[in-house]
N, C-alpha and C positions, 0 to 999 in steps of 0.2 A: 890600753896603754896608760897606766896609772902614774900619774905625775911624782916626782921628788919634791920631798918636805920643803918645807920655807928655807930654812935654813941651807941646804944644798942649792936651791935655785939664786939665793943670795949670793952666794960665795963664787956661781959658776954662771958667767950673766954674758956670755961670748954673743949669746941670739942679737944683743942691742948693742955691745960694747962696738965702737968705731961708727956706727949706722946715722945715717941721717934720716930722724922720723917728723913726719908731718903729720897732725891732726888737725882736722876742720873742726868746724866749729867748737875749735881751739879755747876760748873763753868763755864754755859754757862750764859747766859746774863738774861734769864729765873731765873736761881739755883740763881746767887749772887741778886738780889732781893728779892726773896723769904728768902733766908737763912736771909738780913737786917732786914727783916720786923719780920720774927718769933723770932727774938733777940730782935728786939725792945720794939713789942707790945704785944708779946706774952710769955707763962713761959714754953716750952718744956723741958721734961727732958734730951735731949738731940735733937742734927742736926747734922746728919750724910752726908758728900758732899762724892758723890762716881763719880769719872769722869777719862779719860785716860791721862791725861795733868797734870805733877808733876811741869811743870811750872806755867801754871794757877792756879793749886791750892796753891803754893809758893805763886803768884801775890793775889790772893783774900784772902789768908792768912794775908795778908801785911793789907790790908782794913779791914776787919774786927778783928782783932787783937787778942789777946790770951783770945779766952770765953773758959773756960773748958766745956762750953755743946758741943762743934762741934768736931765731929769726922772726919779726913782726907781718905778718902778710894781712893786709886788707883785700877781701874777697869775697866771694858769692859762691857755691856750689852750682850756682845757675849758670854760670859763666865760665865754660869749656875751654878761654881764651887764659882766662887768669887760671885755671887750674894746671893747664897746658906750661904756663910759665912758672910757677909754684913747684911744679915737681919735678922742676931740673936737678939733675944727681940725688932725687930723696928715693932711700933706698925702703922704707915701713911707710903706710901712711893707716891712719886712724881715722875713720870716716866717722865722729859725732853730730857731726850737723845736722837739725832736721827743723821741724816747724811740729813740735810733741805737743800743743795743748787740745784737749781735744774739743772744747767746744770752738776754740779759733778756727780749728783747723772744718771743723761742723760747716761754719758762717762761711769760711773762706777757701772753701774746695781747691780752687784753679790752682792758687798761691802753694797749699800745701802736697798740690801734684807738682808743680815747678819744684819746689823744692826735695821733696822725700824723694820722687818717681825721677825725674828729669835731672835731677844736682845725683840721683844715687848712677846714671847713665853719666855722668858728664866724669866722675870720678876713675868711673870701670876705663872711660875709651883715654882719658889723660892718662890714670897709669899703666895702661898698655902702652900709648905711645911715646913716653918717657922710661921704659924698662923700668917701672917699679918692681922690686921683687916680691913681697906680700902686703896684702890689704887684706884688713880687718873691718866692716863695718860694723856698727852698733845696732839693736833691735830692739824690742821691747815683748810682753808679753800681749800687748793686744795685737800683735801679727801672727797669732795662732786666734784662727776659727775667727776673722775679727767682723764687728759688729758694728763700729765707727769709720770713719773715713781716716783717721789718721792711723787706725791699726791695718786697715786696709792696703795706705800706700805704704807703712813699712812691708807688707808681706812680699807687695809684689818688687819693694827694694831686696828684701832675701832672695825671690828667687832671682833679680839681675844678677845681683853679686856669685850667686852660687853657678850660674849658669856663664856668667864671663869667664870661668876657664876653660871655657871650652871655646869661648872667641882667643882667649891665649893663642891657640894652636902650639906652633915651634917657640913664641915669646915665652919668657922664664916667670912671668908676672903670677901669682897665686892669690888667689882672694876666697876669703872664708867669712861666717858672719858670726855674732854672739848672742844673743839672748836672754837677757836675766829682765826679771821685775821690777816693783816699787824699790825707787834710792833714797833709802834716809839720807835729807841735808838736800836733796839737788833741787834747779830751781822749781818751784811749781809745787815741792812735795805735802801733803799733808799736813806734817808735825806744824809746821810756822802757821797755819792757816787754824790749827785746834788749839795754840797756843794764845793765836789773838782773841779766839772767841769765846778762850777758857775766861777772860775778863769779864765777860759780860755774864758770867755765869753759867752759862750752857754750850754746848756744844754739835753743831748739828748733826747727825747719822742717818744716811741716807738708807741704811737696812740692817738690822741689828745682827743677820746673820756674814751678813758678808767678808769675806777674807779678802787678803792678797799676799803674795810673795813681799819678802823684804829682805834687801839686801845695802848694807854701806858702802858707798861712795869709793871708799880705798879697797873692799872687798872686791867689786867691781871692775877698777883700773886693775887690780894685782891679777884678776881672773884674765881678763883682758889681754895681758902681758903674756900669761903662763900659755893662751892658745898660739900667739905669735913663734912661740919656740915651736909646738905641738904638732900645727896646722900640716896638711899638706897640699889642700884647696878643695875648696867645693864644700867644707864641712858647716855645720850650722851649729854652733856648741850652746850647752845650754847647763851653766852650774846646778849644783842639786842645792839649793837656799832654802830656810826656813819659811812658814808661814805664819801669819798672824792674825789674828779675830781685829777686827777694826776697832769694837766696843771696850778691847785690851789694849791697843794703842789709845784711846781717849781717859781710858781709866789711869793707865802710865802717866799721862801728861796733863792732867786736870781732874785727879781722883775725888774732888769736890763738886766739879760742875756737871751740871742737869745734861742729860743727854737729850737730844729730839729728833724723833725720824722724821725724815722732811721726803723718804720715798727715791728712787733708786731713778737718776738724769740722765737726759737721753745719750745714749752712745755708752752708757756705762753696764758693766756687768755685772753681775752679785758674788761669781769669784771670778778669779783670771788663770786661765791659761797659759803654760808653755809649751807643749806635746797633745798634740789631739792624738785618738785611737788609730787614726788614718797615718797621719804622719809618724806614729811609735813603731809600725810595722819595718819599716827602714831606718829607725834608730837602735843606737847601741849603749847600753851600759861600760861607761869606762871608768868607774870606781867613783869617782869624787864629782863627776859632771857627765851628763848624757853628751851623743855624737851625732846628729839628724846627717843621715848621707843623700847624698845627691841622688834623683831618681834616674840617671844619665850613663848611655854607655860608654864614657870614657870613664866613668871611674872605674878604679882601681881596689875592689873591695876589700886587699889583702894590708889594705896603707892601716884597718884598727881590728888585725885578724884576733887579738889577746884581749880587745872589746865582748863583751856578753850582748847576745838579741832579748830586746824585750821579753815579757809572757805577752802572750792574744788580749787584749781588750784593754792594754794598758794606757792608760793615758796621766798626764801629770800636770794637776790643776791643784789651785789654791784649796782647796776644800778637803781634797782626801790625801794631802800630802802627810808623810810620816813625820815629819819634824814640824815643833812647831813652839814658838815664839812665850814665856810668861810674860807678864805685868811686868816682874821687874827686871829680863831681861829687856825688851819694849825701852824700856825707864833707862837702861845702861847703852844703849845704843842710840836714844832720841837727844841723851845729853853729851853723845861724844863730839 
């Protein structure tokens, strides 16, 4: 089911117009994009930013300035209570929230169970019992085949979310998840971290072979958006993004400073995944973005019949991806 141009999906924006959407962790680098764009391009009857930081929310209050659609929520994903009251009459909600660093989440297991594992249950049984109509949560690329704890408990948040429509039953609530890679710009990411070290001369490289996916911040929210229309529940979407050589991003961003392999830190991978061989056997090609289906007998397999099935042994990781990243694209997308 191949999506409509940019330009059509602009012009015909009915999925969001009137809607009241909520995103959790609303003020993360994720939220303040998303919440720009549906202000800008979009007529919701309202945006609700629900996150635990009354600073950040102050700070991204300050940016985007007094719209009477956007609703301020101080909250936790931990707390079933406050989500419960948060999602009275919202009709989308955006699940960003998570606890992503991964040696944080290394050190502090319990914390990043409460939150990825337990905030991603707390979200599923609130928008059930407030008739939300779609949920979209966010993923990442270490919840395929993952290696660390915090790719771990995104995975087993995929499969809550994929598998709460089938706790739906007769409720009309639909929940699908997304999965894209590294986000130039977002917090935590790379670029700011090779920038500061480009000062000092060098720059450290933990394996001169290693890739990742990479994809922009507004690329992201827009992909985001276009499943919301797309979705019919249970789907696991995963854009088809570029990759890039990591030794090509430090060349882009400090093509003077010394490189240093300093060897590949625990929990990390040398490329990353978004489709293992296992998981590709139940995915589908749908032109612009793969479609992972639910392994459950209530799907409906006729909902992406104009979808293509993989080949046998296909899998889609950073390394033997067809598209792939120069220096000075790198260089045009580190500086946008």
């Amino acid at each position: 089911m191949p999506l409509r141009n940019q330009r059509e999906r602009t012009l015909d924006r009915s999925h969001l117009d009137g809607k009241s959407i909520l995103v959790t962790g609303g003020t993360g680098s994720f939220g303040r994009t998303f919440v720009s764009l549906l202000l800008h391009e979009h007529q919701p009857r309202r945006v609700a930013v629900l996150s635990r930081d009354e600073l950040k929310q102050y700070e991204m209050r300050q940016q985007v300035g007094d719209d009477a659609r956007i609703r301020w929520f101080i909250g936790d994903v931990r707390d079933r209570e406050r989500l419960w009251r948060a999602f009275d009459e919202v009709d989308i909600v955006v699940h960003a929230a998570a606890l992503k660093q991964v040696p944080a989440a290394e050190y502090n297991p319990f914390e990043a169970t409460k939150t990825n594992i337990l905030g991603a249950q707390n979200v599923i049984e609130a928008a059930l019992d407030r008739g939300v109509e779609r949920v979209i949560a966010l993923s990442t690329d270490k919840a395929s085949s993952p290696i660390n704890l915090y790719g771990a408990t995104k995975l087993v948040s995929d499969k809550l979310f994929t598998a709460a429509n089938a706790y739906a039953g007769a409720h009309s609530t639909r929940f699908s998840v997304v999965r894209y890679g590294n986000v130039v710009g977002s917090r935590g990411s790379v670029v700011p971290l090779f920038r500061q070290m480009a000062e000092s001369g060098a720059i450290p490289i933990t394996d001169e072979r290693m890739t990742r996916f990479w994809i922009t911040l507004e690329q992201g929210v827009r992909f985001v958006i276009e499943m919301l229309e797309v979705m019919r529940g249970g789907e696991l979407f995963v854009p088809k993004i570029p990759s890039m050589r990591v030794v090509d991003l430090a060349a882009a961003i400090a093509p003077q400073a010394r490189l240093d392999v300093v060897g590949i830190r625990p929990g990390e991978k040398l490329h990353e995944e978004m489709i293992s061989v296992d998981d590709a056997r139940r995915t589908l090609d749908a032109g612009r973005f793969f479609v992972m289906q639910p392994d459950a007998a209530w799907w409906d397999v006729t909902h992406w019949a104009e979808a293509k099935p993989l080949p046998e042994g296909f899998r889609y990781t950073s390394d033997t991806n067809t598209e792939w990243l120069t220096v000075d694209e790198l260089r045009t997308m580190a500086d946008a």
